[in-house]
C-alpha positions as CSV (number, residue, x, y, z in Angstrom):
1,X,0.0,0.0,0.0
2,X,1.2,3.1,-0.8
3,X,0.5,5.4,2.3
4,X,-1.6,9.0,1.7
5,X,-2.1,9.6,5.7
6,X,1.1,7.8,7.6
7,X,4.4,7.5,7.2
8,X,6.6,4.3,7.6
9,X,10.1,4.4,8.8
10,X,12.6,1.3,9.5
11,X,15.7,2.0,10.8
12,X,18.1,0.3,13.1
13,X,15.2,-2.6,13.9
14,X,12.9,0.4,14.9
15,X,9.8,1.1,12.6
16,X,8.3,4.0,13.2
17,X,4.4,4.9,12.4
18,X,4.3,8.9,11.5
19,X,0.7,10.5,11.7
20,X,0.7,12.5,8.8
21,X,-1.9,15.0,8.8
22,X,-0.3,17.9,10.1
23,X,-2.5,21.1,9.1
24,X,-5.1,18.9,10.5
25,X,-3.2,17.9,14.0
26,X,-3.5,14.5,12.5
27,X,-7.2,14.0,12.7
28,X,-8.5,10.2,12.2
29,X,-10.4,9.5,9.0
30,X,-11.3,6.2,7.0
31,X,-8.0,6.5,5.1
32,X,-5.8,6.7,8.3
33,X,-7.8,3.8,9.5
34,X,-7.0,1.5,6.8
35,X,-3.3,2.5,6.4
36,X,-2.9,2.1,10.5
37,X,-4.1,-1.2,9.9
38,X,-2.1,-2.3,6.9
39,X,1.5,-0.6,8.7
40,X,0.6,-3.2,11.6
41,X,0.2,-6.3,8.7
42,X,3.5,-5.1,7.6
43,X,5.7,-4.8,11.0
44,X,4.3,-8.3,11.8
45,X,5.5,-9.8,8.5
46,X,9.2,-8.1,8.9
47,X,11.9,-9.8,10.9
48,X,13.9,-6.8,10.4
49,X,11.0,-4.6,12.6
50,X,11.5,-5.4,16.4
51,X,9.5,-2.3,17.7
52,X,7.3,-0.1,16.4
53,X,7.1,3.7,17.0
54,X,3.9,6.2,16.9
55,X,3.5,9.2,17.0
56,X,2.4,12.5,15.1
57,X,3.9,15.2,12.9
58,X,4.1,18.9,13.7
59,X,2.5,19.9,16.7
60,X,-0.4,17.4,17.3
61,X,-0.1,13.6,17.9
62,X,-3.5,13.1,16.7
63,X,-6.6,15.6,17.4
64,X,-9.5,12.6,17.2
65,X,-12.2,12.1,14.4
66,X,-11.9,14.2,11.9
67,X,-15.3,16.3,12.3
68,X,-14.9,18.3,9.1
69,X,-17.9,16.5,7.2
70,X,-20.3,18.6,10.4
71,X,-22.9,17.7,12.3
72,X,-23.3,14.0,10.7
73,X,-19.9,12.9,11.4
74,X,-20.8,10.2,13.8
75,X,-23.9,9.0,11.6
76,X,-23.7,5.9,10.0
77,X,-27.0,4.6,9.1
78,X,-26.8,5.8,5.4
79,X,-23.9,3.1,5.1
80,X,-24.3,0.2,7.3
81,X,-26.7,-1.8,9.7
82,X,-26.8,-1.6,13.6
83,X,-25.4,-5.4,13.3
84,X,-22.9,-4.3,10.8
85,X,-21.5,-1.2,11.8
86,X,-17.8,-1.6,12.6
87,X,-15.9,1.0,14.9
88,X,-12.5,2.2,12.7
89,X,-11.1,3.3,15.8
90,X,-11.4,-0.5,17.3
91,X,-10.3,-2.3,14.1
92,X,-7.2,0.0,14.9
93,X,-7.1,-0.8,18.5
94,X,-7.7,-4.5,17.9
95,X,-4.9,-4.8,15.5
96,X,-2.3,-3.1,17.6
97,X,-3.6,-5.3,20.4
98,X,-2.8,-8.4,18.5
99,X,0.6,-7.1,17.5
100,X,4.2,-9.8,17.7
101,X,6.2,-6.3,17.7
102,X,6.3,-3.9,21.3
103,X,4.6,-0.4,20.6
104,X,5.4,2.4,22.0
105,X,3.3,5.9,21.4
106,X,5.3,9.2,21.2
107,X,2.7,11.6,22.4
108,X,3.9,14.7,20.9
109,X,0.8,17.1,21.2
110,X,-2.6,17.1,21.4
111,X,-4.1,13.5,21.7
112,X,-8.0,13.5,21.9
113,X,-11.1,11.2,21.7
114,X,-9.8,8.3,19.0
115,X,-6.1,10.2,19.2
116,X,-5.2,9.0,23.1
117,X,-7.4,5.3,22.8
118,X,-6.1,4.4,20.1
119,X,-2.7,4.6,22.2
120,X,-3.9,2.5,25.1
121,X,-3.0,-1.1,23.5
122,X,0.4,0.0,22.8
123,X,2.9,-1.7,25.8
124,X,4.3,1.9,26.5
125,X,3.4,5.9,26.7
126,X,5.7,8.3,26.6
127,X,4.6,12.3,26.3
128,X,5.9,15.5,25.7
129,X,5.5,18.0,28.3
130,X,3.4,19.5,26.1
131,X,0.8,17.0,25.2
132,X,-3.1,17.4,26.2
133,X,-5.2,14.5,26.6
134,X,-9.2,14.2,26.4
135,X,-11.6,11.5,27.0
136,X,-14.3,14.0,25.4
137,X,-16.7,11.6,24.1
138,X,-19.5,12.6,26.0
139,X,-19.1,16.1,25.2
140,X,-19.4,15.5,21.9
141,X,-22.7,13.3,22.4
142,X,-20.9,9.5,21.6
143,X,-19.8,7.3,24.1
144,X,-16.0,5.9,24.1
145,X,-14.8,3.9,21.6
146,X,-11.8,1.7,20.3
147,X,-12.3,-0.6,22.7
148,X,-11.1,2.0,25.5
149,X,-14.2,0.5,27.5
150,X,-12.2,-2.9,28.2
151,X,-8.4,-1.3,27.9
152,X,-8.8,2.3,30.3
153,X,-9.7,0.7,33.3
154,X,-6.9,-1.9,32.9
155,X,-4.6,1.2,32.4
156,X,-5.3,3.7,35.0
157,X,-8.3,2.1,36.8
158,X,-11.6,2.2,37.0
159,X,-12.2,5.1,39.4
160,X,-9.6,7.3,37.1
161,X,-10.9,6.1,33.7
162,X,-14.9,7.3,35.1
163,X,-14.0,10.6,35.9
164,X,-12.0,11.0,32.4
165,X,-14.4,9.9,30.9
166,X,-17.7,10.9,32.4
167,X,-16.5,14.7,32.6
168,X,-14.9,14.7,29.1
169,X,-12.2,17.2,30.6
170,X,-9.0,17.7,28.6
171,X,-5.8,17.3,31.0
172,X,-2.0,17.7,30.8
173,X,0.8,15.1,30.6
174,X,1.4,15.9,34.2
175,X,-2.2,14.2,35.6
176,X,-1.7,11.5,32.6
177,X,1.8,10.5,34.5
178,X,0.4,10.7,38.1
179,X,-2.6,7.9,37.1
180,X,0.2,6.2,35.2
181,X,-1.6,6.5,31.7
182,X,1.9,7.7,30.7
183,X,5.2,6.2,32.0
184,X,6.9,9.4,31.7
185,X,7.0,12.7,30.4
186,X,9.6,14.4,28.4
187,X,10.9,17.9,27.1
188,X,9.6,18.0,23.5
189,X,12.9,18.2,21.9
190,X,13.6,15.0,23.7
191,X,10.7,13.0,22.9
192,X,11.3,10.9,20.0
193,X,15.2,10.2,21.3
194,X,13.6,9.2,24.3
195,X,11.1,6.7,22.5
196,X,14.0,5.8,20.5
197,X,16.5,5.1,23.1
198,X,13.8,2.8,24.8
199,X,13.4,1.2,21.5
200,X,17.1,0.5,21.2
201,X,17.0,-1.6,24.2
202,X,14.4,-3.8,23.5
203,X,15.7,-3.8,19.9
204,X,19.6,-4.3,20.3
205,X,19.7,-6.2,24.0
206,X,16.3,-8.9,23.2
207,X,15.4,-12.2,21.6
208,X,12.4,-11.2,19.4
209,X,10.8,-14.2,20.1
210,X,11.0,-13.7,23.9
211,X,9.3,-10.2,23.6
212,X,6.9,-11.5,21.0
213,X,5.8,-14.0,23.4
214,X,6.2,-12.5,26.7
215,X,3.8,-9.5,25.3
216,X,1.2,-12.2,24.6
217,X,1.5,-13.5,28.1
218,X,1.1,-10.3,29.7
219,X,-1.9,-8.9,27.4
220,X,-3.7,-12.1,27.5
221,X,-3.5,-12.8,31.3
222,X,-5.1,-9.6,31.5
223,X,-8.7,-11.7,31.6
224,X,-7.4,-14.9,33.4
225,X,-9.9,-15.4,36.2
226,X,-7.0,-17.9,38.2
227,X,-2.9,-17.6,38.2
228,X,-3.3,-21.3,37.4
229,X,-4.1,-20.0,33.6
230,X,-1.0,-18.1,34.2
231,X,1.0,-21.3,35.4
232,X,-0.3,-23.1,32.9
233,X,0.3,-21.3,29.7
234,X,4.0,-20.1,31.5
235,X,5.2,-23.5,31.7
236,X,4.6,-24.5,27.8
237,X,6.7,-21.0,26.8
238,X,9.5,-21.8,29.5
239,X,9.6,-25.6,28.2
240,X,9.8,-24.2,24.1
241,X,12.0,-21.2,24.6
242,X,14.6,-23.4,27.1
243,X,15.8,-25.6,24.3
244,X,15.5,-23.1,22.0
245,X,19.0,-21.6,20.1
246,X,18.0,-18.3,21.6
247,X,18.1,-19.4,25.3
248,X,21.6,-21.1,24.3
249,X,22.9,-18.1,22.7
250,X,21.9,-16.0,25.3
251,X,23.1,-17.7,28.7
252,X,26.4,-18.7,26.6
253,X,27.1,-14.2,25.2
254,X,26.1,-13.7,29.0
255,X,28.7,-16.1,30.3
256,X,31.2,-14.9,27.7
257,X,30.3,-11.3,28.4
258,X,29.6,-10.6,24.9
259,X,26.0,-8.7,23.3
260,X,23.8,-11.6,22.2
261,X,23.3,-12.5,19.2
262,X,19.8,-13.9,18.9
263,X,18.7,-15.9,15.9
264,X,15.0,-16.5,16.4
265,X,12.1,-15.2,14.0
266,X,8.5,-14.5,14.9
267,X,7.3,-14.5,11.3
268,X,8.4,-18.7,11.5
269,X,9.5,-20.1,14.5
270,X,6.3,-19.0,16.8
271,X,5.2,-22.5,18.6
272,X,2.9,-24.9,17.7
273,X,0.6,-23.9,21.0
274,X,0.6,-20.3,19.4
275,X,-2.1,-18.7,19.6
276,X,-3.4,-20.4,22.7
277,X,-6.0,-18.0,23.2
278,X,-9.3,-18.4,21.3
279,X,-9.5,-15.8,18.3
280,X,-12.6,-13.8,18.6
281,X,-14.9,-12.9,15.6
282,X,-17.4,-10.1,15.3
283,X,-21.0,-11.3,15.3
């Protein structure tokens, strides 16, 4: 596909997603949608990507829907059935949440409505200093979407993610760091090293199948109603990845004191047992 909306970089083992509608501080449309999507297809079938990047060009990370089309933005009854209607924001959501790669969002600006949960499956937050955040759904008459109903709580809570949510109040980096939406907040000249830098470590220090399946294990025993699902599933990884050439090579560079070299590939050496979740369809 060529890309009208994003950007895609690779370098160094780090792609990086680019929000690329600046004079519109990146606003989310159907295009965007599909590109996000495809960028995600793309990372997953490249051994060469171990973690992906987001963020926004020029001042704005991404500024929500894109309301330009007025008062019938939200209306989709022209197009599609109550049974058929499909949420872009959630197909976006969904397919970063089923991602092999780590994602981390580079909040450089403004992130509203569709523009902050569209961040909250990616494994890590970072935001400029000068970022503002809004849950404004309700202020514009809709109700959250992207799947932020099942992933805010998990983030911040449940007490946190109601008042966000219910008020529809835009907030600073500051408040998004003290309920631990964000991990940290940066100087914006700093942002995207910062992201970067973070990046390099997974990228350069890693076995790529250990993150790939370590960032299944955590998302997924997100709904476990026992630790014994936990045990269970734990077990079969530790068992695969312990004869694996990755585990050798990297308990052997650690005894010789050398940077790993790990050999591994996501795209073809997943395990049989993967996925061992039950794939969900829409109905």
């Amino acid at each position: 596909m060529t890309y009208q909306e994003i950007q895609y970089t690779v370098s160094d083992g780090i792609l990086t997603i680019t929000l690329n509608r600046p004079d519109k501080l990146n606003a989310f449309t159907p295009v965007m949608c599909r590109e996000m999507i495809d960028a995600f297809d793309q990372s997953d079938r490249d051994d060469a990507v171990r973690v992906v990047i987001v963020t926004g060009a020029g001042r704005g990370f991404c500024a929500g829907a894109d309301l330009s089309s007025g008062a019938d933005t939200f209306d989709n009854t022209q197009r599609e059935s109550l049974d058929d209607h499909r949420d872009g924001g959630g197909l976006v959501t969904l397919r970063i949440f089923e991602s092999k790669k780590p994602v981390i969002a580079a909040i450089n600006g403004p992130a509203v409505g569709v523009g902050i949960t569209m961040t909250l499956p990616m494994d890590i937050r970072i935001a400029s200093s000068t970022a503002r955040i809004g849950f404004v759904f309700a202020r514009r008459g809709i109700v959250p979407e992207a799947c932020s109903s099942y992933f805010l709580p998990r983030v911040v809570g449940i007490s946190q993610a109601a008042e966000w949510v219910y008020t529809g109040q835009v907030f600073d980096a500051d408040e998004a760091l003290r309920a631990r939406l964000v991990s940290r907040v940066v100087a914006p000249d700093e942002l995207l090293s910062t992201a970067r830098a973070l990046a390099r470590e997974i990228a350069e220090n890693t076995s790529a199948m250990s993150v790939t399946l370590s960032r299944a294990l955590l998302w997924r025993m997100l709904g476990a109603n026992h630790p014994m699902e936990a045990h269970q599933i734990d077990s079969k990884c530790v068992y695969f990845m312990g004869r694996s050439p990755d585990a050798i090579e990297g308990v052997t560079s650690f005894l010789q004191k050398r940077p790993p070299t790990f050999s591994m590939k996501p795209s073809t050496d997943l395990p049989t047992f993967y996925p061992w979740w039950q794939e969900r369809r829409f109905k």
